[in-house]
Backbone as JSON, one array per atom type, in Angstrom:
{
  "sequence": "XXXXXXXXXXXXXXXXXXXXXXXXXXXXXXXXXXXXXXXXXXXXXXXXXXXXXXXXXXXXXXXXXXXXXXXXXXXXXXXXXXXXXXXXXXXXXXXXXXXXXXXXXXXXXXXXXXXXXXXXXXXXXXXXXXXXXXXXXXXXXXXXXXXXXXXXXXXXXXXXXXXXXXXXXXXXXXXXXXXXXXXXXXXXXXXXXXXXXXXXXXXXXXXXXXXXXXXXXXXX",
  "N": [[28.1, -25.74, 2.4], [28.51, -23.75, 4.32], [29.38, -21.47, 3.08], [27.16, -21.46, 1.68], [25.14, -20.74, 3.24], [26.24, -18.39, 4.58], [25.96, -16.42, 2.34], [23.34, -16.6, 2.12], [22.87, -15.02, 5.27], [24.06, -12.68, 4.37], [22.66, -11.79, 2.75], [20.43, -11.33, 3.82], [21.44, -9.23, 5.37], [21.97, -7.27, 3.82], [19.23, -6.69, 2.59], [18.03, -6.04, 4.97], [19.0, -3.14, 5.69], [18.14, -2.2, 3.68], [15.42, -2.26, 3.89], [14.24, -1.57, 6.59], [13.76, -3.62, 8.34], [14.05, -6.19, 10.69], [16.69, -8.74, 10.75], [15.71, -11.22, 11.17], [12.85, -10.82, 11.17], [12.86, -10.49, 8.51], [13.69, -13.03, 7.9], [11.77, -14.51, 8.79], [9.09, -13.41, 6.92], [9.83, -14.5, 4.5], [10.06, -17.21, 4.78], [7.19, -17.15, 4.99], [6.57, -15.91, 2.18], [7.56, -18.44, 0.69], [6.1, -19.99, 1.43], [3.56, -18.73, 0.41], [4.44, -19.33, -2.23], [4.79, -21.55, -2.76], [7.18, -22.47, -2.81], [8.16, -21.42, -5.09], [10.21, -19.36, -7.23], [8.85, -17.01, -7.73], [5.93, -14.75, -6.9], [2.61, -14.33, -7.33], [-0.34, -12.51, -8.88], [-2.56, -14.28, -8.08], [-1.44, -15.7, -6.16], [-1.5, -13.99, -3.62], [-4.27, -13.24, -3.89], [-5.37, -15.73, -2.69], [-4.77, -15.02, 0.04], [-6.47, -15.75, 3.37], [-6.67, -13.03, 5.22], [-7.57, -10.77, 3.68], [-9.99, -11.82, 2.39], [-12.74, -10.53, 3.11], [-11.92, -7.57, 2.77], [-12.69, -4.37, 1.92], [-10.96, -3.6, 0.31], [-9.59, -4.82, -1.41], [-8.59, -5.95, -3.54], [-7.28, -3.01, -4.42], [-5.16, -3.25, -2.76], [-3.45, -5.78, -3.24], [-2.7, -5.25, -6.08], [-1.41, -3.25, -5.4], [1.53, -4.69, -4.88], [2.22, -5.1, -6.91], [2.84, -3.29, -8.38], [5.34, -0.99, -9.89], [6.28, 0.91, -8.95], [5.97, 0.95, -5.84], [7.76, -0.63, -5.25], [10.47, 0.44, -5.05], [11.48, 1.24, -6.69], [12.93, 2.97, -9.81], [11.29, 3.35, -12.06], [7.58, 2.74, -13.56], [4.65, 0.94, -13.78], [3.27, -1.92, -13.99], [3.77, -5.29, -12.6], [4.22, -8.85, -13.82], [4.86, -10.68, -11.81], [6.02, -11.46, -8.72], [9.59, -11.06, -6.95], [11.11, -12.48, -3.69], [12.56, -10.41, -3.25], [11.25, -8.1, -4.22], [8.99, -8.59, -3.45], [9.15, -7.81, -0.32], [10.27, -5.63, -0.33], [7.93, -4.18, -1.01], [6.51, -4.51, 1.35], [7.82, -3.25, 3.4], [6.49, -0.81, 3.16], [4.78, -0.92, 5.2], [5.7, -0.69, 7.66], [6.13, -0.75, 10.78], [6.84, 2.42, 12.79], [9.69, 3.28, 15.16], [11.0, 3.66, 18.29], [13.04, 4.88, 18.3], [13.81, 6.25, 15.85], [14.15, 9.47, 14.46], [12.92, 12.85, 14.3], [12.74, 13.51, 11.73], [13.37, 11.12, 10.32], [10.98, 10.01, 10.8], [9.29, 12.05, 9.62], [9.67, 11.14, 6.96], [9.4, 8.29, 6.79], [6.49, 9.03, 7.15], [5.78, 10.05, 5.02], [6.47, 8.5, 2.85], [4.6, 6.05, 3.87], [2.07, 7.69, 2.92], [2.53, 7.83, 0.19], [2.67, 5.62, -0.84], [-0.2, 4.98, 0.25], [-1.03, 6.95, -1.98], [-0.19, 6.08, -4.26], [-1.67, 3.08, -4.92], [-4.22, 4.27, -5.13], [-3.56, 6.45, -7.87], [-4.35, 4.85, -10.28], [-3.38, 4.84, -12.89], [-1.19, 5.81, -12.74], [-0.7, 8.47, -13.53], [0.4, 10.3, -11.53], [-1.87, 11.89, -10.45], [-4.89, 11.0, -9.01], [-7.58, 11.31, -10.6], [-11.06, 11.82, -11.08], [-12.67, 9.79, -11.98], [-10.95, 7.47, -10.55], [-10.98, 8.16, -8.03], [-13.6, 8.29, -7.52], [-14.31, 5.38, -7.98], [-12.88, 3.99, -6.18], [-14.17, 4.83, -3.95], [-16.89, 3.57, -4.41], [-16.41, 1.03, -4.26], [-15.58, 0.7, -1.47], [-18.06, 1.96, 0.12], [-19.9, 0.25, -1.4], [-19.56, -2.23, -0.66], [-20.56, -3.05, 1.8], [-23.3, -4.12, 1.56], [-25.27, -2.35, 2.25], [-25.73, -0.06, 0.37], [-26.57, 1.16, -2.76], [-24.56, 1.34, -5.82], [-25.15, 3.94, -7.17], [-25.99, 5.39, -5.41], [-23.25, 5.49, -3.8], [-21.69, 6.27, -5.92], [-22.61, 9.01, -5.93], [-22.0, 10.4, -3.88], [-19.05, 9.94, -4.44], [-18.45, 11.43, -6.02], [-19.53, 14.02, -5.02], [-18.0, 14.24, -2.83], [-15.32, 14.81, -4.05], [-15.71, 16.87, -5.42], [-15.38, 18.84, -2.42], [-12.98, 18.14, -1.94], [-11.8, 19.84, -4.25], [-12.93, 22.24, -3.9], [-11.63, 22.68, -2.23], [-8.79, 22.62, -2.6], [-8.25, 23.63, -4.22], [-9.37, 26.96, -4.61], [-10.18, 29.21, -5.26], [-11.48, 28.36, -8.34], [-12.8, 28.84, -11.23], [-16.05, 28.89, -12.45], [-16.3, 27.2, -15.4], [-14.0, 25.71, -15.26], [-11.58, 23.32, -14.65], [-11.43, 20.65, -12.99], [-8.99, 18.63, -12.5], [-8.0, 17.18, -10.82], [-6.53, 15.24, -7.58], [-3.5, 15.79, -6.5], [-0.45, 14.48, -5.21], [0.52, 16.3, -3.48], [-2.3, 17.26, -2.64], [-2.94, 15.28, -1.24], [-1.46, 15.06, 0.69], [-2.22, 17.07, 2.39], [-4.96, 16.66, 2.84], [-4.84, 14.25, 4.43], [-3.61, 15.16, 6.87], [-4.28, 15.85, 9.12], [-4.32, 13.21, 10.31], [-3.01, 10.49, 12.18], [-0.71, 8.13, 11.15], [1.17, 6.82, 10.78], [1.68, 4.56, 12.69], [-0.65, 2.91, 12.48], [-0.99, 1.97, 9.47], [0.23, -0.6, 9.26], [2.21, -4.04, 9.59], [1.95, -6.79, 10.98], [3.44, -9.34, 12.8], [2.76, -12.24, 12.59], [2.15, -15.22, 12.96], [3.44, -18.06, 11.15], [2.19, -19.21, 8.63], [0.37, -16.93, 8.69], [-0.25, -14.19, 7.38], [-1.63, -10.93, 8.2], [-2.49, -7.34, 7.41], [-3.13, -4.3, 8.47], [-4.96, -1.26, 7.51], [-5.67, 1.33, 9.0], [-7.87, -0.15, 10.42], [-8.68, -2.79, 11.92], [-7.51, -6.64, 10.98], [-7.8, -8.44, 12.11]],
  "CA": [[26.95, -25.37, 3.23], [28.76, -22.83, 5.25], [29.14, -20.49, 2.11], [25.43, -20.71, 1.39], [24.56, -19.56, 4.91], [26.92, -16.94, 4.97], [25.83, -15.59, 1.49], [22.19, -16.0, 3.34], [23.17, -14.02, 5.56], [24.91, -10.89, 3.84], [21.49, -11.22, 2.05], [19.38, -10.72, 4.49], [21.67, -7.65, 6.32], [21.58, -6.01, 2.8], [17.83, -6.3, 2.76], [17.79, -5.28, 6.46], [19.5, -1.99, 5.56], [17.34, -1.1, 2.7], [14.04, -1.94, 3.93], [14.2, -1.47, 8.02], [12.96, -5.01, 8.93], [15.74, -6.96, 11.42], [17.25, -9.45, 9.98], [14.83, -12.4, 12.17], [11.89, -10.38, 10.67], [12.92, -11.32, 6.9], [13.75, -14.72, 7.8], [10.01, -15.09, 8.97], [8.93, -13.27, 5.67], [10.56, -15.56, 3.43], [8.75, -18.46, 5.15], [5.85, -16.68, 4.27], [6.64, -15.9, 0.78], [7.37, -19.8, 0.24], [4.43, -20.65, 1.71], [2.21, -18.19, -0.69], [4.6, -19.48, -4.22], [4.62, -23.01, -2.98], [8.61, -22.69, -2.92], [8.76, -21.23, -6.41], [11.0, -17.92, -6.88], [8.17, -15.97, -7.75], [4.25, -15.05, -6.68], [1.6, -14.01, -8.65], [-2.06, -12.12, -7.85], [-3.74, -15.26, -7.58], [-1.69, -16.43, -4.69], [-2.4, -13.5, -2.77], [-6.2, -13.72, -3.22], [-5.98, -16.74, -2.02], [-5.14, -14.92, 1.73], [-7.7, -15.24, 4.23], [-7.29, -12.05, 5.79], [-7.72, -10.34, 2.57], [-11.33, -12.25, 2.06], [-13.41, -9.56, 3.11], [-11.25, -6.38, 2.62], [-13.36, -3.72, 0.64], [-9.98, -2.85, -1.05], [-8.3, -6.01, -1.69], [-7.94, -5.89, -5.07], [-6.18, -2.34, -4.57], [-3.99, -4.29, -1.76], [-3.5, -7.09, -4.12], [-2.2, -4.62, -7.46], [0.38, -2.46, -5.09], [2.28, -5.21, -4.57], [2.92, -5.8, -8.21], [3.28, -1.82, -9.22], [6.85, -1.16, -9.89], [6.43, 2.2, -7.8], [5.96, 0.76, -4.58], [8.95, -1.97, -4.9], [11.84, 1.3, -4.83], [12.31, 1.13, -8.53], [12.68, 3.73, -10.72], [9.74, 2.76, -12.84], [6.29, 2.64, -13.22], [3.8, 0.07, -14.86], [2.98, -3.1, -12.7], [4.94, -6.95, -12.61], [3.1, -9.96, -13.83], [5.35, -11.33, -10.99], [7.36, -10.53, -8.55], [9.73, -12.01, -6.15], [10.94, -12.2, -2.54], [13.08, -9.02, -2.99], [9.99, -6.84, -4.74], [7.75, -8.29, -2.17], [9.85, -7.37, 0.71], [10.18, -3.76, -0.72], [6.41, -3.15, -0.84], [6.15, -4.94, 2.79], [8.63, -2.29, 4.0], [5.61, 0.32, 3.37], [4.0, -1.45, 6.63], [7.01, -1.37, 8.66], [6.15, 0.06, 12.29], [7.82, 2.97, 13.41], [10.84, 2.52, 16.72], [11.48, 4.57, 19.3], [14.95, 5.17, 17.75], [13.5, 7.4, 14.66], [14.53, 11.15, 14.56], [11.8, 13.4, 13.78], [13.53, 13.72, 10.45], [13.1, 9.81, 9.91], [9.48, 9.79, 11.4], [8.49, 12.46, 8.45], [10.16, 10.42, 5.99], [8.48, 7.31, 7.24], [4.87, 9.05, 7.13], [5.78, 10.31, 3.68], [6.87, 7.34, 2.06], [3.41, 5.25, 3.91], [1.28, 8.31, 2.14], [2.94, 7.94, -1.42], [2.19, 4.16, -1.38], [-1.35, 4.95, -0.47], [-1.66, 7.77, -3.04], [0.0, 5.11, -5.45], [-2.8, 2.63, -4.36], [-5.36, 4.7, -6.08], [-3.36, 6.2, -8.59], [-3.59, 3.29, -10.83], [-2.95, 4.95, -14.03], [0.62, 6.05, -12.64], [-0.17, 10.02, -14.51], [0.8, 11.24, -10.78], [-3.35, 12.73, -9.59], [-5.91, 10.74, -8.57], [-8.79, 11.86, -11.15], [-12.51, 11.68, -10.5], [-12.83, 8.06, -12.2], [-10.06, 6.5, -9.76], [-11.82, 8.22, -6.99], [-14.89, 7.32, -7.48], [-14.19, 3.86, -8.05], [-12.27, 3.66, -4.4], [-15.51, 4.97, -3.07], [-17.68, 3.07, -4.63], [-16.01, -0.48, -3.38], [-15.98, 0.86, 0.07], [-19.3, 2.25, 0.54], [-21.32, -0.71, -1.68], [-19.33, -3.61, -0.19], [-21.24, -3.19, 3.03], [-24.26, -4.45, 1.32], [-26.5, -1.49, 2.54], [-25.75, 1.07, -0.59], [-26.46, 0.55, -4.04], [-23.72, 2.04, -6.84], [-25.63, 4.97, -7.27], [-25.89, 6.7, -3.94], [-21.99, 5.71, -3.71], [-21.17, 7.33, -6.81], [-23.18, 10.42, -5.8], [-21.29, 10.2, -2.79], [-17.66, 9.79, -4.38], [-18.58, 12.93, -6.67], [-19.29, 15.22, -4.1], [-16.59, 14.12, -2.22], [-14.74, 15.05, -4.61], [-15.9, 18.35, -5.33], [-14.96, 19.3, -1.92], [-11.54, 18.46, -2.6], [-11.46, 20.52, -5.36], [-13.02, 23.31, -3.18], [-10.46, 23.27, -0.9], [-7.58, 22.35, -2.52], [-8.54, 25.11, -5.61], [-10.67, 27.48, -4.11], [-10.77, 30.15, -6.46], [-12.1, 27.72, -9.83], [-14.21, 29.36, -12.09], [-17.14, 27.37, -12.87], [-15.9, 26.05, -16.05], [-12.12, 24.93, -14.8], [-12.0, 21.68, -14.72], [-10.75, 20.26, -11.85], [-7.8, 17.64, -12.7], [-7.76, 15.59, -9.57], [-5.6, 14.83, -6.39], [-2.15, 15.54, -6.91], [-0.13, 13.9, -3.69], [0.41, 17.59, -2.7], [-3.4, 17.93, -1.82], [-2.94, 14.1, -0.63], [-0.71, 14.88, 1.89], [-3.01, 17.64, 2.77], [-6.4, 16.19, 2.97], [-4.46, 13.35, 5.74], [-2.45, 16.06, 7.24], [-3.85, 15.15, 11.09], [-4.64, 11.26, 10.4], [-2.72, 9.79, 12.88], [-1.01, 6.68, 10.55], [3.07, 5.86, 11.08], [1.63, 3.41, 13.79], [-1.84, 1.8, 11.84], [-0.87, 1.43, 8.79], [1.67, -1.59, 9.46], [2.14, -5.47, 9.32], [1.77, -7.36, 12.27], [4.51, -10.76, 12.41], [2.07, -13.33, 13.4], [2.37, -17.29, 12.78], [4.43, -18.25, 10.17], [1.34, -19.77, 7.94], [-0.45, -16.11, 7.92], [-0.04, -12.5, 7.01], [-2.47, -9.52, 8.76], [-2.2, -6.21, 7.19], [-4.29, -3.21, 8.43], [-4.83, 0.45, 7.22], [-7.02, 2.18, 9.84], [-8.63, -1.3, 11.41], [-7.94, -4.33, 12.46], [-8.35, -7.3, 10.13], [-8.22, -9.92, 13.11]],
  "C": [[27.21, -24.06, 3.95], [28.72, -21.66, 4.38], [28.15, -20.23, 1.78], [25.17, -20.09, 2.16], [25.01, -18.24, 4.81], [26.5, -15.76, 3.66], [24.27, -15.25, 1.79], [22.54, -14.65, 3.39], [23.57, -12.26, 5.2], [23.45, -10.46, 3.44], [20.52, -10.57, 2.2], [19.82, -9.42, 5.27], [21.89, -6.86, 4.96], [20.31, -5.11, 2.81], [17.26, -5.55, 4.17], [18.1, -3.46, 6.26], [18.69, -1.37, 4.6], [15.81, -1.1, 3.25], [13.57, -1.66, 5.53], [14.0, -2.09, 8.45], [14.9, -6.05, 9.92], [15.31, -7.9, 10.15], [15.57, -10.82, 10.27], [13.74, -12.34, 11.34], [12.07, -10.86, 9.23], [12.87, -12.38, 6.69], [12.14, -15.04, 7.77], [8.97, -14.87, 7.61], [8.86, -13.87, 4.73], [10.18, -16.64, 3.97], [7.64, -18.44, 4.89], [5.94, -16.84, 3.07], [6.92, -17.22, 0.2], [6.36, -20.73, 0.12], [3.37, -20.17, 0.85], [3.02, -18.56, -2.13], [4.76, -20.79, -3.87], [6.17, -23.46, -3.54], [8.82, -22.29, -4.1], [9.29, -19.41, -6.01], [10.26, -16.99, -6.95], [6.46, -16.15, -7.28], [3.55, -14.42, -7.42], [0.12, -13.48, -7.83], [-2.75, -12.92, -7.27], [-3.12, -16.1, -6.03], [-1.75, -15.53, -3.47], [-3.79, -12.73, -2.87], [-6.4, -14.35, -2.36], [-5.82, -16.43, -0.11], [-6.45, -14.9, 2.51], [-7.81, -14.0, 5.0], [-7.21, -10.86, 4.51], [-9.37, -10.29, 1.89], [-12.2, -10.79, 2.14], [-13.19, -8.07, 3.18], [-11.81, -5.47, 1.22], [-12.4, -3.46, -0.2], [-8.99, -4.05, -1.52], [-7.57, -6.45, -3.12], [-7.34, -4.25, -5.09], [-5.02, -3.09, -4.09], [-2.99, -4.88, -2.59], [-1.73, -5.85, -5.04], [-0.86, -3.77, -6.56], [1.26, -3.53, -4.93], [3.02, -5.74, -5.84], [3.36, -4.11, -9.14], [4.79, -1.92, -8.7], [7.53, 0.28, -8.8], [6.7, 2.24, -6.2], [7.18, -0.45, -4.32], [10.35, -1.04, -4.55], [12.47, 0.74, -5.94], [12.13, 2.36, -8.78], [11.89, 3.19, -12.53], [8.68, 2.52, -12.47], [6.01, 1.66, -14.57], [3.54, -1.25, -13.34], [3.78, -4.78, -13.69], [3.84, -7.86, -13.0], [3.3, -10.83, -12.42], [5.95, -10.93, -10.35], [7.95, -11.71, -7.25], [10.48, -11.55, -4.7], [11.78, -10.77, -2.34], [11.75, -8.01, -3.34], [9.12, -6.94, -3.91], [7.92, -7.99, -0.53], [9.66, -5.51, 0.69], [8.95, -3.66, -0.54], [5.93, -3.6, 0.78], [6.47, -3.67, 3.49], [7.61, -1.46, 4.21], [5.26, 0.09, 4.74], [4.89, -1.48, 7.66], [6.54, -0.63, 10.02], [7.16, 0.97, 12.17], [8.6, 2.55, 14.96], [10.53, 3.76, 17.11], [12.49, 5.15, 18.78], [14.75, 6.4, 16.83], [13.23, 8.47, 15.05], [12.97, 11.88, 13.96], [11.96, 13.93, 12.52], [13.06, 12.03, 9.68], [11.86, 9.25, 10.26], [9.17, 10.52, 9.82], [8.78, 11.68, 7.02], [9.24, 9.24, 5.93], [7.13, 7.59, 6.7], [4.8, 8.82, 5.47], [5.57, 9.22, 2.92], [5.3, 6.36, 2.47], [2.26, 5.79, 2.54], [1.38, 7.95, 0.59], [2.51, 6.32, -2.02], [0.46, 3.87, -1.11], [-2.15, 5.18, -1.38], [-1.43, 6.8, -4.14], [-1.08, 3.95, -5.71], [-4.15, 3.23, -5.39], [-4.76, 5.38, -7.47], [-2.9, 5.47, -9.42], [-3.16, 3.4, -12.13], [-1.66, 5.71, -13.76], [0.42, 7.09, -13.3], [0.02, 11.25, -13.37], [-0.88, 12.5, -9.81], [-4.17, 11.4, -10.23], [-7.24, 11.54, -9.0], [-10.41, 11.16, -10.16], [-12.98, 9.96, -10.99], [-12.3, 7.33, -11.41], [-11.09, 6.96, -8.27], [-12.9, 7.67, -6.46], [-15.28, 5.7, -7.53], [-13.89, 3.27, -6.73], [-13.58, 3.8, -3.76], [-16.28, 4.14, -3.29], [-18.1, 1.77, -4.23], [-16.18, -0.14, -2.25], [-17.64, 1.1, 0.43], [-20.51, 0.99, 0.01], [-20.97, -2.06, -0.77], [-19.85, -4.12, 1.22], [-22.97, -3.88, 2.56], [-25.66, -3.12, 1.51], [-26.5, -0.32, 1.31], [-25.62, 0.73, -1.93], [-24.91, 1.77, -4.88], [-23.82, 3.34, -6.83], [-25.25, 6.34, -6.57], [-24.03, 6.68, -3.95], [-21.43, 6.36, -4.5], [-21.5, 8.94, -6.27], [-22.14, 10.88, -4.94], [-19.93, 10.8, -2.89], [-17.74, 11.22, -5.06], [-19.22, 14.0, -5.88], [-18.49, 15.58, -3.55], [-15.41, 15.08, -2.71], [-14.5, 16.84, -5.22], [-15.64, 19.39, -3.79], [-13.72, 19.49, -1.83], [-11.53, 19.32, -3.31], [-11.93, 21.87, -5.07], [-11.84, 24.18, -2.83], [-9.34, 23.27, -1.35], [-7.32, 23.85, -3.97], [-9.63, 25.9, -5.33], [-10.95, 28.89, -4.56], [-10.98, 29.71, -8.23], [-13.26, 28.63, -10.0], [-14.91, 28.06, -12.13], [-16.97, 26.87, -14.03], [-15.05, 25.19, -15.93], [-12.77, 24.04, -14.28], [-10.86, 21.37, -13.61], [-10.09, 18.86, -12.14], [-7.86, 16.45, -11.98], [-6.71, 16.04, -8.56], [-4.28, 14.62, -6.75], [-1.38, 14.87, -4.88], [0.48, 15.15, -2.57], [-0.71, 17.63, -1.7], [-3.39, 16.39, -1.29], [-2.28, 14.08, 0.6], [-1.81, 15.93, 2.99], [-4.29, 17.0, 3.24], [-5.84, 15.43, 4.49], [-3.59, 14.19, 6.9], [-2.58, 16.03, 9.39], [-4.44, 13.9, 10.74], [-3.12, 10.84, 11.16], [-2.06, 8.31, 12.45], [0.1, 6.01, 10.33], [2.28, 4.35, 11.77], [0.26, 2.35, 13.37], [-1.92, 1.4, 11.15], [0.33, 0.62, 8.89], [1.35, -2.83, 9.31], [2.18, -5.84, 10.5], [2.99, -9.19, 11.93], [3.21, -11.81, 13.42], [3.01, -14.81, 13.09], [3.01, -17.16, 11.47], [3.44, -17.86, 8.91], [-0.12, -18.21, 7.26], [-0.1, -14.97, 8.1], [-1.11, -11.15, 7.25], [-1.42, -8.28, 8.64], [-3.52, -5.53, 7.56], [-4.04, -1.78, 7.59], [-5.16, 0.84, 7.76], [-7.56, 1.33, 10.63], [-8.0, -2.31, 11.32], [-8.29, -5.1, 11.66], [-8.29, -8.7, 11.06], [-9.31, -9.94, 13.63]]
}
């Protein structure tokens, strides 16, 4: 018994060191993660659908898919997991981690960086590194219709203008045939460049039994 604990242990100050979470904080995690596979070693999309604070999240099926891309776990690889388990879903938690007081302004830009790259990953879902006008438009299109007040249409119109200002600004001498590529995480870092988002995009440690993630708002 005492050897399990202690190999516990090492396990969780490994994971402490790679992903910034105390030790306490993983333990609580891993109560979670038992609770969403029903004690099995691995979870799957369908058991986080089944979160309730997920229900009404215009992006929850992005939410959902980063947690199974192999980009956001601190692999070297891309493609997405049919499964994954409490180490891979620890790693993509990490994205949410609050910043401390303690972090250098060296480990703050690192921090932002690393939040940004898992949102840009987020939309790019074909992993070819830019955020084309199809992925775009698709992000827009869930946000703006899922309010019930905007049909497809206007949101498309919407996401393709949008989009063309990007492509203003970020290429602003295009001829009018050049074809504008998409959002590389260059002009991604750009576009967010005063958003305000070490401290909003994070996880919150509630009750054992549930898991609140925000990006920008609150989902309590």
């Amino acid at each position: 018994m005492g050897a399990s604990q202690s190999r516990a242990e090492n396990q969780y100050k490994d994971l402490s060191e790679r992903t910034g979470f105390s030790t306490d904080q993983i333990k609580n995690l891993h109560k979670r993660f038992q609770l969403l596979s029903g004690n099995e070693e691995t979870i799957s999309r369908e058991n986080l659908d089944s979160l309730p604070s997920f229900v009404n999240n215009p992006i929850k099926k992005q939410i959902v898919e980063a947690f199974f891309d192999k980009r956001n776990q601190h692999q070297d690889e891309v493609g997405y997991s049919e499964e994954i388990g409490f180490e891979q879903f620890l790693m993509v938690l990490s994205h949410f981690r609050p910043p401390t007081l303690k972090l250098t302004d060296e480990e703050k830009a690192a921090l932002r960086k690393e939040k940004l790259r898992f949102l840009f990953n987020m939309h790019d879902t074909d992993n070819d590194g830019t955020i084309d006008l199809a992925e775009y438009r698709k992000v827009v299109e869930e946000l703006l219709s899922s309010c019930g007040t905007m049909g497809l249409d206007s949101a498309k119109a919407i996401a393709d203008a949008a989009m063309l200002e990007v492509a203003s600004t970020n290429v602003p001498h295009m001829a009018p045939d050049e074809f504008y590529e998409g959002i590389t995480f260059e002009h991604f870092e750009q576009i967010l460049k005063g958003l305000e988002m070490e401290s909003r995009m994070h996880i919150r440690f509630l009750d054992v039994d549930t898991i609140a993630m925000r990006c920008g708002k609150s989902t309590s």
